[in-house]
N, C-alpha and C positions, 0 to 999 in steps of 0.2 A: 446212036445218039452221041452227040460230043461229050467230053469230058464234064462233071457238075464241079461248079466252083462255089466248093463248101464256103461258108461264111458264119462261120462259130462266133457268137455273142456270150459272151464272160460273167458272172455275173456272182457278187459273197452273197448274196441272200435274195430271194425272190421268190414270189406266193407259190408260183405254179410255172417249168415250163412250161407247159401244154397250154396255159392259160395265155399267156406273154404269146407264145407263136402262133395258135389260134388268132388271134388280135392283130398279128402282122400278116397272117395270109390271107383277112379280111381286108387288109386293107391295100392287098396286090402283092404282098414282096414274091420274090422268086423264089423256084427251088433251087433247093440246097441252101436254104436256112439254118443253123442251128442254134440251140441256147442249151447252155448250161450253168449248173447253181454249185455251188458247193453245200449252199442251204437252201431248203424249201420251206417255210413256213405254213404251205398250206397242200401238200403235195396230194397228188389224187391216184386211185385205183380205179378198177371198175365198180360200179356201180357207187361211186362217190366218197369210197372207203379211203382211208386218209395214208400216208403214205409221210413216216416219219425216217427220218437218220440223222445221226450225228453230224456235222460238217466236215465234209469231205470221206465219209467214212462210206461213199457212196457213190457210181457214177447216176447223176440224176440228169436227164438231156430229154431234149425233142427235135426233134428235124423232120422239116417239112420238104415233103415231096409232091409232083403236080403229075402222074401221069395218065397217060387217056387207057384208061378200063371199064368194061363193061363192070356194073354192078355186082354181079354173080364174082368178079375175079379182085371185089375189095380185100378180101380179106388178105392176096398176098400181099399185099403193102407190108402189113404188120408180120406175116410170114417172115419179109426179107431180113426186116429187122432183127427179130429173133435168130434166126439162123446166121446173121451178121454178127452178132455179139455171142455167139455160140462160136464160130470159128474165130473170132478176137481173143478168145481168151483161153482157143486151145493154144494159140500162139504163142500168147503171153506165159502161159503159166502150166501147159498140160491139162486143164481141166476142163472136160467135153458136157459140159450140161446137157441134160435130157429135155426136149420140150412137151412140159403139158398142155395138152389143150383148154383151153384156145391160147392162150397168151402167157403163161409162166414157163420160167426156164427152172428148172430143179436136178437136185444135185442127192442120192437118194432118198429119195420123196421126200426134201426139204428144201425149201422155195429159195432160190438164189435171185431172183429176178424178176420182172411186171413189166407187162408192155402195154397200155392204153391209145389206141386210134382214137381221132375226132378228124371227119368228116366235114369241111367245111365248103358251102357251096360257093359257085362262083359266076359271075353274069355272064362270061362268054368261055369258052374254053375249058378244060377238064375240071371238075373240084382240085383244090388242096387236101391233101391229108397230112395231119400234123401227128406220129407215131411218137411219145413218150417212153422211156424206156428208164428203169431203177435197176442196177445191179450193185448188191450187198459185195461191198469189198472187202472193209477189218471191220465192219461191225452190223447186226443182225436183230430183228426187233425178238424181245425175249418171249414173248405174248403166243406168238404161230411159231409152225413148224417151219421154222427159215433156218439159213447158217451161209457162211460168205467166204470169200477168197481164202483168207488168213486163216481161218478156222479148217478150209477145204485143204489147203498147198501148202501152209504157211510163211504164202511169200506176200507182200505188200504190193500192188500197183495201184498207181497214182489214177487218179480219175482222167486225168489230160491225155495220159497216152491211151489209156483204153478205148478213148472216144477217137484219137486218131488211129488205130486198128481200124474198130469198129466202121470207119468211115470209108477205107481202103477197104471193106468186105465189100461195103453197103455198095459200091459204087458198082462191083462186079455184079451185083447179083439187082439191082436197078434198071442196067442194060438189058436183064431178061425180062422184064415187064414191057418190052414192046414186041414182044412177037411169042408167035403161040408155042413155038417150039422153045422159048425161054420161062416159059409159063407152064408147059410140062418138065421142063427142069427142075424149076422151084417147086413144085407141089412131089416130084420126084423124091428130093432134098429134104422136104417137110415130113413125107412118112417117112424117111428113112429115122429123121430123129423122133418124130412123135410113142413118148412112152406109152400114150395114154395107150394106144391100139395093142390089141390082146389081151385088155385087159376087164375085170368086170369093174364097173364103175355106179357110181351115182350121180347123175345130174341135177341139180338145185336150178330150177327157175324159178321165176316171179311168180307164178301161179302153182307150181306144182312143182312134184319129184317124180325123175325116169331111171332107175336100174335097169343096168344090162351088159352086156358085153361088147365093150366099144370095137366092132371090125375094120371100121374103115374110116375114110374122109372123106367126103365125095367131094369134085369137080366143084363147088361153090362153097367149100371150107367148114361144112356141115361135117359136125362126127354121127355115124350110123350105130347108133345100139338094138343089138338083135335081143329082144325078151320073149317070152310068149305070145305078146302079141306080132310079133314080127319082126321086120325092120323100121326104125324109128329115124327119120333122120334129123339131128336138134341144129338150129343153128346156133343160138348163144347159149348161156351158161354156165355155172358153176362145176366142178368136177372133182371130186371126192373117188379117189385110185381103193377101190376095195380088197382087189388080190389077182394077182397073176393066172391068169388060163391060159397053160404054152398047148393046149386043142385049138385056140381060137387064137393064134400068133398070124400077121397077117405079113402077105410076101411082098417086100416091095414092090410095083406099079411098074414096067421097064419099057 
């Protein structure tokens, strides 16, 4: 694919990216959109949880990408993401964040970051996906188990550059979403850093709770917990790290 010609939109205060780029991929823009806020006044998580920080004490951003994927293979969107601003800021600063599944990047088992997908359909041609991404830089909500750059390195970066790293990842690992052999790269990529695997875990869904021992990921971004009753495989969810079993460490995928 040719080169994407990012187009970063600026912005001191705004409800929500995700909400603003949602709204522009509705109404056709291209990919490689992006926005960022220095403030969010109404910032979002999963499942609708609010998502506050300081100004500028935060890289807060969405960028909207357009590629053709089967459904089963949505989820690397937001893979790429995460693993983008994971190699962003071993650059910047040393610090290799671990990712939990599905969507947080943590730094020992305290949340440095949030990535939120929204799926937006489209009349002819692939959906939009508009990936949301928060990374705690010099300040960290006191509430959860979070903690940020400064606290991690105690070095400062500005949110501008991180987002232009971050972009220079995303681009590399973007061109593997169109072929299948850049699609077993990336999910390659994703277990190598996913903490969650090996470990006994708890999954929190909307209906119910599932304990087990997360072994695997399978091929459509499901994590597989082995309990008594078997193999389970969840696709979405909460996850709650209970404690390490290096019997059930699982070998990367090669």
């Amino acid at each position: 694919m040719e080169p994407i010609r990012w187009q970063v939109q600026e912005f001191e205060s705004l409800d929500s990216t995700n909400t603003w780029l949602v709204d522009q991929a509705r109404a056709g823009a291209a990919e490689g959109l992006v926005a960022r806020a220095d403030f969010q006044t109404s910032g979002r998580g999963r499942l609708d949880r609010r998502w506050e920080a300081p100004a500028r004490s935060a890289l807060l951003t969405s960028i909207l990408l357009r590629p053709t994927l089967d459904e089963s293979d949505r989820f690397l969107v937001t893979a790429i993401v995460a693993l983008s601003a994971r190699a962003a800021l071993v650059r910047l600063c040393g610090v290799r964040p671990d990712v939990k599944w599905p969507n947080d990047l943590i730094v020992r088992e305290q949340k440095l970051g949030g990535i939120l997908a929204e799926f937006v359909p489209a009349t002819s041609g692939p959906p939009a996906v508009v990936v949301g991404i928060g990374l705690n830089l010099s300040s960290h909500p006191a509430q959860v188990a979070s903690t940020d750059i400064v606290e991690i390195s105690g070095l400062r970066l500005d949110p501008v550059t991180v987002l232009d790293i971050l972009l220079e990842e995303l681009e590399i690992r973007r061109a593997l979403l169109d072929s299948s052999e850049g699609r077993s790269e990336i999910r390659r990529e994703l277990r190598r850093s996913l903490v969650t695997l090996g470990r006994a875990v708890r999954v929190e869904r909307v209906t119910d709770v599932v304990e087990g021992v997360a072994v695997d990921v399978d091929d459509a971004g499901r994590i597989l917990l082995e309990n008594d009753d078997g193999v389970v495989a969840i696709p979405v969810g909460d996850v709650v790290h209970l404690r390490t079993l290096a019997l059930h460490a699982v070998e990367d995928a090669s």
